[in-house]
C-alpha positions as CSV (number, residue, x, y, z in Angstrom):
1,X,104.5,88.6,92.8
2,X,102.5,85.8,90.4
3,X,105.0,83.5,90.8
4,X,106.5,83.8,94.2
5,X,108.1,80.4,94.9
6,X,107.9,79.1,91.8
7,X,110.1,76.7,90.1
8,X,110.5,77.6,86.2
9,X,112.9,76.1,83.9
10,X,113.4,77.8,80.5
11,X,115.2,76.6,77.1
12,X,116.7,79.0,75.4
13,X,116.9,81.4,78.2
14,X,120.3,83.0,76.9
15,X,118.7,85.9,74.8
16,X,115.9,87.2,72.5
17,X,112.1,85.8,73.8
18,X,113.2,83.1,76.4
19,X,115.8,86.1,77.9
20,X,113.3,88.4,78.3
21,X,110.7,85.5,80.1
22,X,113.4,84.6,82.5
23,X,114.0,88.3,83.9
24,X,109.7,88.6,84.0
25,X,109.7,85.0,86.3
26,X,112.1,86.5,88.1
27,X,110.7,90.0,89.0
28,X,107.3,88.1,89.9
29,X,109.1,85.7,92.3
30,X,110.3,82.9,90.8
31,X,113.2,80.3,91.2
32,X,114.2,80.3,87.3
33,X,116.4,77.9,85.5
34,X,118.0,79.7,82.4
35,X,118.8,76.6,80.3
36,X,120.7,77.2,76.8
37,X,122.7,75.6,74.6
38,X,124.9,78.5,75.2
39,X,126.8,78.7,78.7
40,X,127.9,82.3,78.3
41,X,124.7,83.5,77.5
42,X,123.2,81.4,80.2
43,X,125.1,82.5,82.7
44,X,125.0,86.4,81.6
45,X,121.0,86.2,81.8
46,X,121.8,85.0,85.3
47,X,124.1,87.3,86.7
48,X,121.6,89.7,85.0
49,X,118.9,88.0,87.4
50,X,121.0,88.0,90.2
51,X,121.9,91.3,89.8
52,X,118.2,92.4,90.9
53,X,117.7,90.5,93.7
54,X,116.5,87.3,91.5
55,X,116.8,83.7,91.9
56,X,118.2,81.7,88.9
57,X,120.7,79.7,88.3
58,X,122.1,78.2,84.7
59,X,122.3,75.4,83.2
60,X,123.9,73.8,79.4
61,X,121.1,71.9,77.6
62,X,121.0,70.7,74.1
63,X,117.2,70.0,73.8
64,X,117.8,67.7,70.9
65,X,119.5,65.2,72.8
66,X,117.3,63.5,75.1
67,X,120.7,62.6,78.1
68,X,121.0,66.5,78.0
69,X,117.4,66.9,78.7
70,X,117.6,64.4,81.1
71,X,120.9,65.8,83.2
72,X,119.0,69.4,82.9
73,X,115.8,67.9,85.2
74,X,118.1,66.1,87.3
75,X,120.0,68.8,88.1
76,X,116.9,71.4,88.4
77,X,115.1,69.2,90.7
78,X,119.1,68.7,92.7
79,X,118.7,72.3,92.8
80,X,115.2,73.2,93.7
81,X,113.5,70.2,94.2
82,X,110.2,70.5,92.6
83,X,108.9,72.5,89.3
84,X,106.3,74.4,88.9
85,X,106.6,75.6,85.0
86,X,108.3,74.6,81.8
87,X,108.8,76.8,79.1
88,X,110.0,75.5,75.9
89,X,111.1,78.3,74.0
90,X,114.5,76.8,72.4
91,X,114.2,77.1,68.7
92,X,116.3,77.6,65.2
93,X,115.1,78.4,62.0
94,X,116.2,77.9,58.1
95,X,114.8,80.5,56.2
96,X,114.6,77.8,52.6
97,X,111.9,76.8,50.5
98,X,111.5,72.9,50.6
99,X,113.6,72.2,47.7
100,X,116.5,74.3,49.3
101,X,116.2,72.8,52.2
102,X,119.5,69.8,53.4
103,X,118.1,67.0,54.5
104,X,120.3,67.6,57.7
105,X,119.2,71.0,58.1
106,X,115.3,69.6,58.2
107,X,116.0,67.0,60.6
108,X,118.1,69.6,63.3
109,X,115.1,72.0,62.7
110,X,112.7,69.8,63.2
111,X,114.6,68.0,66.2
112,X,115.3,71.4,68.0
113,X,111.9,72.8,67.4
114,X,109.7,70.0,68.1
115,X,111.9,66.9,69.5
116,X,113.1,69.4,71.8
117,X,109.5,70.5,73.1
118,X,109.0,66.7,73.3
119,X,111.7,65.5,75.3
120,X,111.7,68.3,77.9
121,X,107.9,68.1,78.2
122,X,108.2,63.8,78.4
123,X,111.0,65.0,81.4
124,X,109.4,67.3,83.2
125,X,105.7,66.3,83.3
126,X,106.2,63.6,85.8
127,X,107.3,66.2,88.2
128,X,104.5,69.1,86.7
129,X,101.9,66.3,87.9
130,X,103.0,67.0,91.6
131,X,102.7,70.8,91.1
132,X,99.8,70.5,89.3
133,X,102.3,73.2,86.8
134,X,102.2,74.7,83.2
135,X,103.7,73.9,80.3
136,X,104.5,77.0,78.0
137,X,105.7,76.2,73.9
138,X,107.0,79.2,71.8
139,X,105.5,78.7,68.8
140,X,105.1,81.8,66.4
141,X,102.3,83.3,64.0
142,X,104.3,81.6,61.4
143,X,101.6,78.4,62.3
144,X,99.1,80.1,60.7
145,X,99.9,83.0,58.3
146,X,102.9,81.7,56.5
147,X,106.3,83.6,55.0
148,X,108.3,82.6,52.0
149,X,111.2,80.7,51.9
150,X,110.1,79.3,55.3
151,X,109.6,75.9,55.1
152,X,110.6,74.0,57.3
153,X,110.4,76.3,60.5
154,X,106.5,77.1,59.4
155,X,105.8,73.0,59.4
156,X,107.7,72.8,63.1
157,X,105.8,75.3,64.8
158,X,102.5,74.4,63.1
159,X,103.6,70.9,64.9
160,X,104.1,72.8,68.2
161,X,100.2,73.9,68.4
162,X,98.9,70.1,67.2
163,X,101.4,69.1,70.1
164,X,100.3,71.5,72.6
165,X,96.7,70.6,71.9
166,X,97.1,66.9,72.4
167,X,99.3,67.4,75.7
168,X,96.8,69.6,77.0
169,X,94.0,66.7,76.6
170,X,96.3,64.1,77.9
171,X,97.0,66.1,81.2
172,X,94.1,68.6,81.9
173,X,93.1,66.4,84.4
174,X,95.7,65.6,86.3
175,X,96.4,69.2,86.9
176,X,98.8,70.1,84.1
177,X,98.1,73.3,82.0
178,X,99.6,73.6,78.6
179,X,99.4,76.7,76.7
180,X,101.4,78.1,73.0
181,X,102.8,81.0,72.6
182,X,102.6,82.2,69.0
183,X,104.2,85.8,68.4
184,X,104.9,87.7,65.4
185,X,108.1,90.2,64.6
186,X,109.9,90.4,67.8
187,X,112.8,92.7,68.2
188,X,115.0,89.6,69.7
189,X,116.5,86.4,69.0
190,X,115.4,84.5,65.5
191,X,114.0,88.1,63.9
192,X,116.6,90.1,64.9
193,X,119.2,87.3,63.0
194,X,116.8,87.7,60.0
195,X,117.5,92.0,60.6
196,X,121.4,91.0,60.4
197,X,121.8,88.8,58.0
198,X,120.1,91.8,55.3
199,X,121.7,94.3,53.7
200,X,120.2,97.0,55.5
201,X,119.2,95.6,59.0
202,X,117.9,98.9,60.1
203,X,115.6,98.7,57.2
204,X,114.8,95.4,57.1
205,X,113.5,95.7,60.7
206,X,111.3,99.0,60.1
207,X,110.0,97.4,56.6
208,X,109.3,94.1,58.8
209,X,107.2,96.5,61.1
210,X,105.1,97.8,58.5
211,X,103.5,94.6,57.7
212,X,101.5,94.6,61.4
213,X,98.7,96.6,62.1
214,X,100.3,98.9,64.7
215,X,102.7,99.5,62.5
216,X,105.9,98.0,64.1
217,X,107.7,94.9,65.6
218,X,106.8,93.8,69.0
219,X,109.8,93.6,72.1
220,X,110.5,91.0,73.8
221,X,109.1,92.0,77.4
222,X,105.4,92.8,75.9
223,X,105.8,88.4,74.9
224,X,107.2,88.3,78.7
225,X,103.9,89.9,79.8
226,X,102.1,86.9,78.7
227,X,103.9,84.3,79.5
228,X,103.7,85.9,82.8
229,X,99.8,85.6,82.9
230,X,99.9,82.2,81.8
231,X,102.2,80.3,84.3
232,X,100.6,82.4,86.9
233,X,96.7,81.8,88.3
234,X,95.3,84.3,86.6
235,X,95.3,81.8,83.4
236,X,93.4,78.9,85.4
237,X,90.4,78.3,82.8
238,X,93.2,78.3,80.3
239,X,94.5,75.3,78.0
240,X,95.2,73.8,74.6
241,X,94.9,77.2,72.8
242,X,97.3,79.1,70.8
243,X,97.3,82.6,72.2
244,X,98.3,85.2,68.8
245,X,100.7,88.1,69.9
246,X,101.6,89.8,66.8
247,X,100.8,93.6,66.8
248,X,97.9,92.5,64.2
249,X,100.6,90.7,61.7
250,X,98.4,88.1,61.1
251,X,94.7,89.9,60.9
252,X,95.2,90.6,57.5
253,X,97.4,92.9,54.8
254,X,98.0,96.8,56.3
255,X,96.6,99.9,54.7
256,X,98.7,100.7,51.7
257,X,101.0,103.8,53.2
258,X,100.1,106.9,51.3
């Protein structure tokens, strides 16, 4: 039990990555707050909490919108009273080139992606001081080996590591940890749109896998794994770095299959 006691509050908690988090917090003791933009899927990763013995509860946020962010501390603190780890993990993506890219579908990307890791972390650190907590951003592999016809979701998560960087310099001494998350292919959430919105989604998904070094997409739970390390104690040397989980994705092109 790594987090036994622990307060955690997690955007987009409803499915894919930020699902799978939530149930891991959970199993390892954890209060968690499943925060989404969707209720129903909030409150399904809930019941499916509860449903083990877990402590969560749910809660609507739009992480855009800084009086939602605010209302979701409010009512987390209301609720538990104190918070121990904050994982941004809500996130979009607009799979354009620059020149195909609205200017209103830049500026929701780039409010979800980054605003949205800004205003919950500019919430919640006042309260992470007391804890002496962690601060957890999804960012992706995308930050460093980019895709085509990815843009704009590339530039916001190579914003997310410059962000989590300065954060963790700015609060390192007062206690606060801040760590990024940067997977590759993961059978959930944004990928798993990409796999739908193709022709063949089944083939999508295995040609997808063949561009990592163990030759396939990652799941969510293995991402779970380390978030779990991270917010626990086990990660207390651990700050401002980027932390690459991507089944070798980004270590360079795979072996040409025979």
């Amino acid at each position: 039990m790594k987090l036994r006691e622990c307060v955690a509050v997690i955007t987009g908690a409803g499915g894919g990555i930020g699902k799978s988090i939530a149930i891991a917090f959970a199993a390892e003791g954890a209060h968690v707050v499943v925060a989404d933009l969707d209720s129903a899927a909030a409150e399904q990763t809930t019941k499916e909490i509860q449903e083990k013995n877990g402590q969560a509860i749910s809660l609507h946020v739009d992480v855009s919108d800084p009086d939602s962010v605010e209302k979701l501390t409010k009512s987390a603190l209301s609720r538990f009273g104190r918070i121990h780890i904050l994982v941004n993990n809500a996130a979009i993506q607009v799979s354009k080139t620059v020149t195909d890219t609205t200017v209103e579908e830049w500026n929701r990307q780039m409010a979800v992606n980054v605003g949205g890791v800004f205003l919950c972390s500019r919430s919640f650190l006042p309260h992470l001081r007391q804890t002496r907590g962690v601060i957890i951003n999804l960012s992706s592999v995308n930050a460093f080996f980019v895709e085509p016809a990815c843009a704009g979701y590339c530039a916001t998560k190579a914003a997310i590591i410059g962000l989590t960087k300065a954060m963790a310099i700015d609060h390192g001494r007062e206690g606060v940890r801040v760590h990024a998350i940067c997977p590759g292919y993961i059978d959930a959430g944004l990928a798993e749109s990409y796999f739908q919105s193709q022709p063949d989604p089944a083939r999508a998904r295995a040609d997808s896998g063949k561009l990592h070094a163990l030759g396939r997409i990652g799941r969510p739970d293995e991402v779970a794994r380390l978030a779990v390390f991270l917010a626990s104690e086990e990660s207390s040397f651990m700050t401002g770095s980027p932390i690459i989980v991507d089944g070798g994705f980004s270590a360079g092109l795979p072996p040409r299959e025979e």
